[in-house]
N, CA, C and O atoms as a GROMACS GRO file, in nm:
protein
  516
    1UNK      N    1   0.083  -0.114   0.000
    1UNK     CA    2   0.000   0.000   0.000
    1UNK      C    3   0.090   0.124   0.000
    1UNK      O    4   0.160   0.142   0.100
    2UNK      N    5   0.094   0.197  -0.087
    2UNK     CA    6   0.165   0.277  -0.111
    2UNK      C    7   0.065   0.453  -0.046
    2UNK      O    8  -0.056   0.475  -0.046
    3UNK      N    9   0.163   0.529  -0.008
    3UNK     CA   10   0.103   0.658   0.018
    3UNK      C   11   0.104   0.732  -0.067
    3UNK      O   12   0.196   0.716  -0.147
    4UNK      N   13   0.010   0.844  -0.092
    4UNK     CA   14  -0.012   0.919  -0.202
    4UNK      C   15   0.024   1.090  -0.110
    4UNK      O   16   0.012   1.106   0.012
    5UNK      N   17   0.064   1.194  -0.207
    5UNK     CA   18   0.108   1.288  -0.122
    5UNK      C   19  -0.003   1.397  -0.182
    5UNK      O   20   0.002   1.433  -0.300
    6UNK      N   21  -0.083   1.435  -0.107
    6UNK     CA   22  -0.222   1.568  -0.128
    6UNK      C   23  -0.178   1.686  -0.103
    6UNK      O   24  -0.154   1.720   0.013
    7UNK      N   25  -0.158   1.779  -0.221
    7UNK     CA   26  -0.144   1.887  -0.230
    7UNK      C   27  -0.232   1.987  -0.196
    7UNK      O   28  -0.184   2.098  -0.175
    8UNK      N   29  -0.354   1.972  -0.186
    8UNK     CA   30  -0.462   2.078  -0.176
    8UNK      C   31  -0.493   2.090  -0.047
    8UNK      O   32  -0.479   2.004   0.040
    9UNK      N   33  -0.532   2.189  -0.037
    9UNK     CA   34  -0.556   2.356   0.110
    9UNK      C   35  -0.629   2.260   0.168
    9UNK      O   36  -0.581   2.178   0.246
   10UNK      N   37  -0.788   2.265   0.124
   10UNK     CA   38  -0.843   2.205   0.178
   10UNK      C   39  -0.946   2.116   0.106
   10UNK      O   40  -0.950   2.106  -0.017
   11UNK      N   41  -1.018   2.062   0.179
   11UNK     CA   42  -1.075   1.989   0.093
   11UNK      C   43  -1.229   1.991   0.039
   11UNK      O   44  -1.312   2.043   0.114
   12UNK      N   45  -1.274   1.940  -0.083
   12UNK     CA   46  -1.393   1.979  -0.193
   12UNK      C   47  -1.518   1.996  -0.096
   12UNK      O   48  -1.616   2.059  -0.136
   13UNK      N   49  -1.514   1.945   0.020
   13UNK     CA   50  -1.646   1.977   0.060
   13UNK      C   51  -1.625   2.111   0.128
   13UNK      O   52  -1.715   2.194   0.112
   14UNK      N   53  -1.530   2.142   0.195
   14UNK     CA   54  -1.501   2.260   0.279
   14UNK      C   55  -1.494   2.336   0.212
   14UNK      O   56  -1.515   2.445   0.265
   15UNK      N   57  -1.467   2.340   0.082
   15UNK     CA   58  -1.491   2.446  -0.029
   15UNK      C   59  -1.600   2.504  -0.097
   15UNK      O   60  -1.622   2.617  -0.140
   16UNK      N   61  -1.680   2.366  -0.095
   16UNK     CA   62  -1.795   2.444  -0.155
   16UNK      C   63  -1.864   2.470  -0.034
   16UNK      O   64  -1.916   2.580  -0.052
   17UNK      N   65  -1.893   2.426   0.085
   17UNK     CA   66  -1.945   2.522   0.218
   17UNK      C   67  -1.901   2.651   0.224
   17UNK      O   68  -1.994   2.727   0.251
   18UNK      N   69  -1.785   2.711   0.207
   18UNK     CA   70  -1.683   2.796   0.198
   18UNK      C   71  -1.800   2.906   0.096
   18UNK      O   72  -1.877   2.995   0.131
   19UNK      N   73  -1.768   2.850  -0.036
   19UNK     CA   74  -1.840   2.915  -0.176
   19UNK      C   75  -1.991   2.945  -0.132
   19UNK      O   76  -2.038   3.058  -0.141
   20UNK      N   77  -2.081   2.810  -0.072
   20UNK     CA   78  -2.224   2.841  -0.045
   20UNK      C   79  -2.268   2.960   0.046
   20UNK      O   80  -2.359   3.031   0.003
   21UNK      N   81  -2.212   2.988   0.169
   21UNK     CA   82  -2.201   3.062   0.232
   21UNK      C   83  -2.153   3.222   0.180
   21UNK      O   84  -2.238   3.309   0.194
   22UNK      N   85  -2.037   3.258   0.128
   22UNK     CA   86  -2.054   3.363   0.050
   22UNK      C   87  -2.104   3.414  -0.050
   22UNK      O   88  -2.065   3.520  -0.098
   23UNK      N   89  -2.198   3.343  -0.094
   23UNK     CA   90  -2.313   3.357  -0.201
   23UNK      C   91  -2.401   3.425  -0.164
   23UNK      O   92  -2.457   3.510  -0.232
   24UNK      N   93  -2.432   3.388  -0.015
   24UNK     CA   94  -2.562   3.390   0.046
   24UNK      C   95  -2.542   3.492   0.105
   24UNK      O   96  -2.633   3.574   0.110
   25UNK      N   97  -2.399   3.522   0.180
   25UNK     CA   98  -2.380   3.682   0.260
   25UNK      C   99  -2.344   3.782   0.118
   25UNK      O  100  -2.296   3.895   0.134
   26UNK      N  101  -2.369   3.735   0.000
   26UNK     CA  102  -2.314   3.851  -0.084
   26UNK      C  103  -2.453   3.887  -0.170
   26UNK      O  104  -2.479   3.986  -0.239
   27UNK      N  105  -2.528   3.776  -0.141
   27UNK     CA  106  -2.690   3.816  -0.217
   27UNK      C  107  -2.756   3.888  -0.094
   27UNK      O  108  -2.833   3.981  -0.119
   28UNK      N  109  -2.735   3.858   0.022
   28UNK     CA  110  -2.798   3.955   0.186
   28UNK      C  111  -2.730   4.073   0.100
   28UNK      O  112  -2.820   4.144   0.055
   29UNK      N  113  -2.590   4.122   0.058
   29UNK     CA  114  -2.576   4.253   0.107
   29UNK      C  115  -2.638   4.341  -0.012
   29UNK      O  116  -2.684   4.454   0.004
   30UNK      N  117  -2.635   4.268  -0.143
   30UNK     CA  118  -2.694   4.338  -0.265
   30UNK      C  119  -2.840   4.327  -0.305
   30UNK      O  120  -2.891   4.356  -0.412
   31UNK      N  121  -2.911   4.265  -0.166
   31UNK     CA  122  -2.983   4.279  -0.192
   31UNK      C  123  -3.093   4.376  -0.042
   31UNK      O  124  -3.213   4.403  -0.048
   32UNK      N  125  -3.019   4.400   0.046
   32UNK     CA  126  -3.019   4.549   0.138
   32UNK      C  127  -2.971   4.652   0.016
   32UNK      O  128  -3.077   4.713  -0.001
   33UNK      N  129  -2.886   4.704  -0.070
   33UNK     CA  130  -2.916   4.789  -0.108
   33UNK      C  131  -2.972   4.862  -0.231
   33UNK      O  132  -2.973   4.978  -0.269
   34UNK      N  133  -3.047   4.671  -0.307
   34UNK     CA  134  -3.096   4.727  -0.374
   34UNK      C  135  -3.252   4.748  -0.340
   34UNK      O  136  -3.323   4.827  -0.402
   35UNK      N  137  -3.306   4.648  -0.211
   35UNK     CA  138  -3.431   4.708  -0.151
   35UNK      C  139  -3.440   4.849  -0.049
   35UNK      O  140  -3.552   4.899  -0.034
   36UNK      N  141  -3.324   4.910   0.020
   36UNK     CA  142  -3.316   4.952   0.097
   36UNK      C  143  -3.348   4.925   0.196
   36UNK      O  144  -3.435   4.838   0.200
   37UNK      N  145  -3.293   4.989   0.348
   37UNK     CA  146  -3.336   4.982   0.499
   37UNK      C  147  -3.443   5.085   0.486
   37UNK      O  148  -3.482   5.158   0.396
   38UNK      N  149  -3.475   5.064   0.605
   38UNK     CA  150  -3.599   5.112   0.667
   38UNK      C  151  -3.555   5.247   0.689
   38UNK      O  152  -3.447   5.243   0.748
   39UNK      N  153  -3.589   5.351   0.668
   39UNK     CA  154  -3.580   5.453   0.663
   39UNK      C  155  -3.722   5.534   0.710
   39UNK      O  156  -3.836   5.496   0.683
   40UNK      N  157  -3.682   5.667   0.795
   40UNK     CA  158  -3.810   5.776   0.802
   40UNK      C  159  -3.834   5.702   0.945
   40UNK      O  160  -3.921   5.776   0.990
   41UNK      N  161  -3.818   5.628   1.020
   41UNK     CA  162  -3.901   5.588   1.107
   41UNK      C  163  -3.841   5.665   1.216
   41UNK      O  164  -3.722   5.680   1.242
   42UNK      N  165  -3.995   5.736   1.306
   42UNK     CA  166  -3.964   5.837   1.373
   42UNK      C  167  -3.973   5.768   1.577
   42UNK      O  168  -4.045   5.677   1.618
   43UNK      N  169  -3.897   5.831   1.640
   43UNK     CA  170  -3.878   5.785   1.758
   43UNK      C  171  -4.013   5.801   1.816
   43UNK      O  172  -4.080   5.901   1.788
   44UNK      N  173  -4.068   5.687   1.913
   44UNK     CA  174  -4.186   5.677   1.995
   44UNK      C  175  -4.152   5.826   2.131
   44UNK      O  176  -4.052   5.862   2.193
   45UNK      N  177  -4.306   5.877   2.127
   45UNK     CA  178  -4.220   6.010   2.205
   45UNK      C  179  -4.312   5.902   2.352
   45UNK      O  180  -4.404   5.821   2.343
   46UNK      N  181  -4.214   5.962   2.500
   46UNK     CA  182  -4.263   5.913   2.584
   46UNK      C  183  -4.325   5.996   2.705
   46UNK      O  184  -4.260   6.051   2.793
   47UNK      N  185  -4.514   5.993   2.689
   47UNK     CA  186  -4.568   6.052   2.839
   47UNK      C  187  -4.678   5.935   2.854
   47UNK      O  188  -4.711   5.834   2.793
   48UNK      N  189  -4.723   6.018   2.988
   48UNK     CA  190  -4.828   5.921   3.054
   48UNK      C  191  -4.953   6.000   3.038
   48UNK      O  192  -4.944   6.122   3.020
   49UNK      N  193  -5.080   5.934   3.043
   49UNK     CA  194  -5.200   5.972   3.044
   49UNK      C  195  -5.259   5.870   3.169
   49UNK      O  196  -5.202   5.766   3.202
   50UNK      N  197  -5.338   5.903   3.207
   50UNK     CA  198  -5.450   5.797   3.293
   50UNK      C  199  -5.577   5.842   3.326
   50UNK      O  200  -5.613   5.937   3.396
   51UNK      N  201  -5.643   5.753   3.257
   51UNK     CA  202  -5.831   5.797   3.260
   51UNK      C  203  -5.889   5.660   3.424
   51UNK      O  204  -5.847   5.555   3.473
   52UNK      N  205  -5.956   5.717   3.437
   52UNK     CA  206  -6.041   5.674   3.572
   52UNK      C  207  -6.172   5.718   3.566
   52UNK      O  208  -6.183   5.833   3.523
   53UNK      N  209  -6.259   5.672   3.591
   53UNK     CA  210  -6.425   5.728   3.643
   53UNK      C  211  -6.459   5.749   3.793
   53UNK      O  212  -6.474   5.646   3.858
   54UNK      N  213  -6.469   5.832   3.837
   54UNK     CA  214  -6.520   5.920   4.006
   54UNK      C  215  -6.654   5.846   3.978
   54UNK      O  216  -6.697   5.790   3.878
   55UNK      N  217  -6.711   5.867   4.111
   55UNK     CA  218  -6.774   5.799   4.166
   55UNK      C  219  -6.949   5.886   4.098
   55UNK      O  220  -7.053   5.824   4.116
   56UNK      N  221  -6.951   5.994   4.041
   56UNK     CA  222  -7.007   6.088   3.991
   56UNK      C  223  -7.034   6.019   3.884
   56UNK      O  224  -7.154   6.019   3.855
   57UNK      N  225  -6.944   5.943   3.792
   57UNK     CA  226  -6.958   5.856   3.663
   57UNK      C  227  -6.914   5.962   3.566
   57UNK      O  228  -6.945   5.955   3.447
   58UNK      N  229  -6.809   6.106   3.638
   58UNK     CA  230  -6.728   6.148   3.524
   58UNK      C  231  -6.595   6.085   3.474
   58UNK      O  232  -6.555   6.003   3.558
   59UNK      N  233  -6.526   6.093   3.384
   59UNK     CA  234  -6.467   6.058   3.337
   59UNK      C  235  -6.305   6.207   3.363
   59UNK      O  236  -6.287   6.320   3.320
   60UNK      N  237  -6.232   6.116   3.450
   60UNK     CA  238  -6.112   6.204   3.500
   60UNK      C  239  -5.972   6.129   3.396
   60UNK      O  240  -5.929   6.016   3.372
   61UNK      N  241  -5.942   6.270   3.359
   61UNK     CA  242  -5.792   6.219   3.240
   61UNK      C  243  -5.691   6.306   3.300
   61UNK      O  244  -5.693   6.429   3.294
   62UNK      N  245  -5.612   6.242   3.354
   62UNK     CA  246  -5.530   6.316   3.393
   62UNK      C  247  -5.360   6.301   3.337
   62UNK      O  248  -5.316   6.186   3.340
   63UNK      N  249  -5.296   6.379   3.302
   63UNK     CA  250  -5.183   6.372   3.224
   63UNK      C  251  -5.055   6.405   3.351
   63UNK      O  252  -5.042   6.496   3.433
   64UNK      N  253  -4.973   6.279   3.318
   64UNK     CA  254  -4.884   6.232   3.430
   64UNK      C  255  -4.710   6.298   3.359
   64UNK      O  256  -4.598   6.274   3.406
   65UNK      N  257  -4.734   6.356   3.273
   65UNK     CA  258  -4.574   6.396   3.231
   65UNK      C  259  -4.473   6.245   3.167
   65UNK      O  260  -4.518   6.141   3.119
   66UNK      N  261  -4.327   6.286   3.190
   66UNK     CA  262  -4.247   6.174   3.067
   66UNK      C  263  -4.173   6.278   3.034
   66UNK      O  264  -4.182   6.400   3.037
   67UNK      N  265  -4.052   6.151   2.983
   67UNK     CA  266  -3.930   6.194   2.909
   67UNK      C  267  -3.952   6.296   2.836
   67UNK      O  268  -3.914   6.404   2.881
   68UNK      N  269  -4.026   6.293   2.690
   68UNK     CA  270  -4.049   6.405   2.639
   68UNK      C  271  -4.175   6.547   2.624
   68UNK      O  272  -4.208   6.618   2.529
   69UNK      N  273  -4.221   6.540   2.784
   69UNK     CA  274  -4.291   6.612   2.834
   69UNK      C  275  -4.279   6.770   2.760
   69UNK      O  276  -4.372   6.831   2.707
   70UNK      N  277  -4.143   6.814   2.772
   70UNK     CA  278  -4.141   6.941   2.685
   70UNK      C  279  -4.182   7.006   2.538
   70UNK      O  280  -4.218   7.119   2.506
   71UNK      N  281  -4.152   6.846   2.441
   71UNK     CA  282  -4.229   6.830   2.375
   71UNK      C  283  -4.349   6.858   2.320
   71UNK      O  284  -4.357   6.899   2.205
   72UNK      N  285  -4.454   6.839   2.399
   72UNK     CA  286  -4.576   6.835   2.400
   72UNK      C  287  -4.650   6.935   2.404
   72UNK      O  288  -4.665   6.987   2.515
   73UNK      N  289  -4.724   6.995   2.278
   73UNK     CA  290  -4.809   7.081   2.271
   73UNK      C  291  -4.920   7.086   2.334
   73UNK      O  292  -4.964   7.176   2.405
   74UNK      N  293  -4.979   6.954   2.299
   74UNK     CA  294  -5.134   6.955   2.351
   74UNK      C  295  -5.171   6.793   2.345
   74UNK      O  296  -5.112   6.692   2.307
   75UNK      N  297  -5.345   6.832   2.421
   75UNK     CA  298  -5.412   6.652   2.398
   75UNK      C  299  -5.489   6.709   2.322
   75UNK      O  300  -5.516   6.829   2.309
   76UNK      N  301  -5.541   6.580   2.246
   76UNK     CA  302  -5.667   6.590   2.179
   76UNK      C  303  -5.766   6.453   2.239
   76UNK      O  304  -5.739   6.335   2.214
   77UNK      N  305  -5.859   6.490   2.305
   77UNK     CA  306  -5.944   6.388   2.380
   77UNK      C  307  -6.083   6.362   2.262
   77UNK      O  308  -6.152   6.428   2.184
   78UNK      N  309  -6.070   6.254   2.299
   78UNK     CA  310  -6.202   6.198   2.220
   78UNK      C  311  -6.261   6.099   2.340
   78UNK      O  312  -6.191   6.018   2.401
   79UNK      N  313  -6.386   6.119   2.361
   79UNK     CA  314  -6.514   6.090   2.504
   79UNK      C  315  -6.566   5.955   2.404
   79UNK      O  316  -6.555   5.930   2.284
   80UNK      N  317  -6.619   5.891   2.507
   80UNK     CA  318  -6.726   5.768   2.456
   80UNK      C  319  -6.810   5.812   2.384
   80UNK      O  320  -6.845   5.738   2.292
   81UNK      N  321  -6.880   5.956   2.396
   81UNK     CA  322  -6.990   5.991   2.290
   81UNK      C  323  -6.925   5.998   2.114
   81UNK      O  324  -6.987   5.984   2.008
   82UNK      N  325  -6.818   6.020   2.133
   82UNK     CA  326  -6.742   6.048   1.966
   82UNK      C  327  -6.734   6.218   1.954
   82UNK      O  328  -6.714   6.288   1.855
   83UNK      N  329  -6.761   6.258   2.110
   83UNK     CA  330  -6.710   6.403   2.068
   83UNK      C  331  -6.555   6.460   2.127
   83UNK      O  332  -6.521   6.432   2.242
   84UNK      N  333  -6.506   6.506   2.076
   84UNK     CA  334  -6.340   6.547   2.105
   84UNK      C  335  -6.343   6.699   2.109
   84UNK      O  336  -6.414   6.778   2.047
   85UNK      N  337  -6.215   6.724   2.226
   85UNK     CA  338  -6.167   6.806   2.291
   85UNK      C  339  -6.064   6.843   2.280
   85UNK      O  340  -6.005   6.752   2.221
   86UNK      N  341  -5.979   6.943   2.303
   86UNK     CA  342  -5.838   6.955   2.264
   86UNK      C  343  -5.785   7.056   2.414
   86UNK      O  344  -5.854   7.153   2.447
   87UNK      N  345  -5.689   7.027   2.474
   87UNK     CA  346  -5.632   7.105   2.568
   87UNK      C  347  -5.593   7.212   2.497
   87UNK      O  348  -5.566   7.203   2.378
   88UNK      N  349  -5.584   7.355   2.581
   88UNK     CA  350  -5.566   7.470   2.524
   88UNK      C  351  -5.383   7.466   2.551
   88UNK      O  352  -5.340   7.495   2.663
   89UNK      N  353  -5.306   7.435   2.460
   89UNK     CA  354  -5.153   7.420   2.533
   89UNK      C  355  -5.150   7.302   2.561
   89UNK      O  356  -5.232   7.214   2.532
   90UNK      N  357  -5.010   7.292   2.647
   90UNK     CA  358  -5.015   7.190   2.699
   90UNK      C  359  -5.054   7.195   2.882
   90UNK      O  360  -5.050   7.283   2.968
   91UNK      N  361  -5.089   7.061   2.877
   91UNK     CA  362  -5.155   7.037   3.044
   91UNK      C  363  -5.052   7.066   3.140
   91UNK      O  364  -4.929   7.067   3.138
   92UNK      N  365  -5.156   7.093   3.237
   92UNK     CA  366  -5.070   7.059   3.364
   92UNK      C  367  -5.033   6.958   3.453
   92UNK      O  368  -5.126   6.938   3.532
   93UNK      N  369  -4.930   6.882   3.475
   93UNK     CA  370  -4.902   6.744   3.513
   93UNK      C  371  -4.964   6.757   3.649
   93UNK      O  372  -4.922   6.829   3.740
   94UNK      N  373  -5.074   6.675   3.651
   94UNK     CA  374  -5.107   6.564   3.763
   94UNK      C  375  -5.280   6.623   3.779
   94UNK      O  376  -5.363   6.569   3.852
   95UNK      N  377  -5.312   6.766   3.677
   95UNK     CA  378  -5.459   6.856   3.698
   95UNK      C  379  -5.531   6.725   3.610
   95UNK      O  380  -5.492   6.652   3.520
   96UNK      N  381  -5.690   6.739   3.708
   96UNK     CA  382  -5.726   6.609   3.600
   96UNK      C  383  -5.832   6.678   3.479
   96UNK      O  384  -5.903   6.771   3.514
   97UNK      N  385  -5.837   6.640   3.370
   97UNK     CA  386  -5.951   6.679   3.290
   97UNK      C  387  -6.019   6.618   3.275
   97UNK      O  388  -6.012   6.498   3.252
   98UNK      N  389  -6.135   6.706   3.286
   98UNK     CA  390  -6.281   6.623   3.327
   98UNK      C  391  -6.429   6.586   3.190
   98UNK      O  392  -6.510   6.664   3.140
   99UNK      N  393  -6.410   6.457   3.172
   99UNK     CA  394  -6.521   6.468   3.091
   99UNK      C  395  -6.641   6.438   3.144
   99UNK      O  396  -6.664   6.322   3.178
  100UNK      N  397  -6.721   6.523   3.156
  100UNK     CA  398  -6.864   6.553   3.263
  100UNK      C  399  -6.949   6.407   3.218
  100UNK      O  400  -6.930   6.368   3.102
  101UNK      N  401  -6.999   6.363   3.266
  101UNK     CA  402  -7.084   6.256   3.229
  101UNK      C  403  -7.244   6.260   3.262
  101UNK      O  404  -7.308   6.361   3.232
  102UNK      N  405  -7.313   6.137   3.333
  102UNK     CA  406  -7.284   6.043   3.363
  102UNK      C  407  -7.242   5.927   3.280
  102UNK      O  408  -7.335   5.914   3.200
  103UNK      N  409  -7.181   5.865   3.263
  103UNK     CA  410  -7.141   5.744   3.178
  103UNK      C  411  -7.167   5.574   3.220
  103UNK      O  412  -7.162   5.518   3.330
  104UNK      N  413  -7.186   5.538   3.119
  104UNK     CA  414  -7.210   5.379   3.174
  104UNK      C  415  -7.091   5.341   3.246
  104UNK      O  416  -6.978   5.388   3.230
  105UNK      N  417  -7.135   5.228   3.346
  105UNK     CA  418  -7.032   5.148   3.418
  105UNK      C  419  -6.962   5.083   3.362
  105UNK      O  420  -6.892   5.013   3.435
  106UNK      N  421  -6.939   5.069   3.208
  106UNK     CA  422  -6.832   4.972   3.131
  106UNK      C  423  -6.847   5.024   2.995
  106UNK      O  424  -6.939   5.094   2.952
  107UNK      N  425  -6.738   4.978   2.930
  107UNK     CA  426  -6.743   4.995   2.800
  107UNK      C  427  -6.738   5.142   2.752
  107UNK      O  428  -6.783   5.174   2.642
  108UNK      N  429  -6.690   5.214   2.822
  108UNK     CA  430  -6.594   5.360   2.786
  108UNK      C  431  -6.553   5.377   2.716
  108UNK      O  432  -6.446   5.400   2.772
  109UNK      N  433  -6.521   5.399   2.566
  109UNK     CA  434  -6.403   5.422   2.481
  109UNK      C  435  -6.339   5.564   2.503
  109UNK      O  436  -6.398   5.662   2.457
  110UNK      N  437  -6.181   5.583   2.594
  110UNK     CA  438  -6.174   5.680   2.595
  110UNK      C  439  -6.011   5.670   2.504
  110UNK      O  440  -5.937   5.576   2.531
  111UNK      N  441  -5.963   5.791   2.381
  111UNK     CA  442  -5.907   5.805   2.365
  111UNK      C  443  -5.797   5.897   2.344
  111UNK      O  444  -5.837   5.975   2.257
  112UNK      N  445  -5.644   5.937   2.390
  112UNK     CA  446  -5.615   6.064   2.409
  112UNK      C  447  -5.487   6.063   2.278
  112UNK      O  448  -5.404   5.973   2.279
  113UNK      N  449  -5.485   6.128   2.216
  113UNK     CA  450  -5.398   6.149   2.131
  113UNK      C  451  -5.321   6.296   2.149
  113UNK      O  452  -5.379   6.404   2.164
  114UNK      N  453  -5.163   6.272   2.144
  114UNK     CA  454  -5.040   6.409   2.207
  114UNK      C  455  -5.044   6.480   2.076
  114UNK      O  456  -5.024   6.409   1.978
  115UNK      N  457  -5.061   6.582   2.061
  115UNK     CA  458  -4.963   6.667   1.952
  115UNK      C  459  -4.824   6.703   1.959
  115UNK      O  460  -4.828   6.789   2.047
  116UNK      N  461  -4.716   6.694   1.927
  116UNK     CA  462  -4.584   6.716   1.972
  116UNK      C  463  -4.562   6.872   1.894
  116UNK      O  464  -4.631   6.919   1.804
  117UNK      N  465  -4.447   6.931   1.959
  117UNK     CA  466  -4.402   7.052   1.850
  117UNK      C  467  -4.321   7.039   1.732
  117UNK      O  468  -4.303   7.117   1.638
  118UNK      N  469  -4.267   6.900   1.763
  118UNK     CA  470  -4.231   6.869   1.612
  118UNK      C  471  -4.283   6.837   1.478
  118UNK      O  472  -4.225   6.811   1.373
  119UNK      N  473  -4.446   6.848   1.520
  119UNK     CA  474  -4.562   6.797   1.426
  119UNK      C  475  -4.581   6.640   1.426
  119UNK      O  476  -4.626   6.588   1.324
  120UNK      N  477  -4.544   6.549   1.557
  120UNK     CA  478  -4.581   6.463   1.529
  120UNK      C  479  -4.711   6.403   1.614
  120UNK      O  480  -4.703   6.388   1.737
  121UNK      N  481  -4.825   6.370   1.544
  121UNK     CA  482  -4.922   6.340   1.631
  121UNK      C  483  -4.917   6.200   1.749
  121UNK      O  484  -4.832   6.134   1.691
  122UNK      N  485  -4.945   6.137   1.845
  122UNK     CA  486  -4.909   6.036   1.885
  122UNK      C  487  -5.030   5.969   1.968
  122UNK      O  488  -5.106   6.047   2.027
  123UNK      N  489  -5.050   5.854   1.975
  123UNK     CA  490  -5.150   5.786   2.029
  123UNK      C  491  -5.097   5.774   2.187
  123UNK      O  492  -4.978   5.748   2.204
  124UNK      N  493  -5.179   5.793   2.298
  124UNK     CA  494  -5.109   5.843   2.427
  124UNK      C  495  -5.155   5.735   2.500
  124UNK      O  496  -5.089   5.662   2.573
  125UNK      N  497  -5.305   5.730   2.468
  125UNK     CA  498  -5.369   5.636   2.570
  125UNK      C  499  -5.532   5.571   2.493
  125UNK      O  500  -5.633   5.642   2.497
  126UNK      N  501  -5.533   5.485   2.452
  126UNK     CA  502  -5.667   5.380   2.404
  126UNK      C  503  -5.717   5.304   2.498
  126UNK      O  504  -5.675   5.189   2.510
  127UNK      N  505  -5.827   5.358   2.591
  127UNK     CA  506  -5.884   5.257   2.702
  127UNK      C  507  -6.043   5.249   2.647
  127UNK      O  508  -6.122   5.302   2.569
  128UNK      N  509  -6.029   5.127   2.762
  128UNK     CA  510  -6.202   5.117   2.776
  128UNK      C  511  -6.231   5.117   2.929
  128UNK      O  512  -6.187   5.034   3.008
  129UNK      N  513  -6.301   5.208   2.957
  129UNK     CA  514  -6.348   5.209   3.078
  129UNK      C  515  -6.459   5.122   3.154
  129UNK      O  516  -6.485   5.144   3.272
   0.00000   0.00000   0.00000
């Protein structure tokens, strides 16, 4: 039995694993730029809202402040009836605003949407009471 002497690096299977693999990271990269990234997507701004019902069966919204509290122009409230409100400015952290009622014991839709000064509108708070 004679020995044979192998010249090559490495061998045919490790090569084409080698080849398959940079195919696949070289079609990922041409094909990020020929779809592009995600672009335009704007940062979540961060405050608090919290709706509650008093014992009256009004509806108390009271705006709790956040990171980008300064931000913030105004609310725009929308009541279970489908009629909406808008703070004059922005609120005062912890004053509650009152939507006069009486209101049913369930099934509230109350929703508060921020205006920012950067023009971006933002969904604050979607409850059901």
């Amino acid at each position: 039995m004679a020995l044979t002497k192998n010249d090559e690096a490495v061998s045919p299977v490790i090569g084409t694993v080698l080849m398959v693999a940079i195919t696949v990271i070289l079609a990922a990269v041409i094909a990020m730029y020929v779809f592009g990234m995600p672009g335009g997507i704007t940062k979540t701004k961060v405050v608090a809202v919290t709706a509650q019902m008093d014992t009256n069966k009004d509806i108390l919204i009271t705006y709790q402040g956040g990171q980008d509290d300064d931000t913030l122009s105004s609310l725009n409230i929308t009541a279970p009836d489908g009629s909406t409100s808008s703070t004059l400015g922005k609120p005062i952290i912890g004053a509650p605003i009152i939507l006069p009622g009486p209101w049913q014991n369930s099934q509230n839709h109350v929703m508060v949407v921020g205006t920012f000064s950067d023009g971006v509108h933002q969904i604050i708070l979607d409850t059901y009471l």
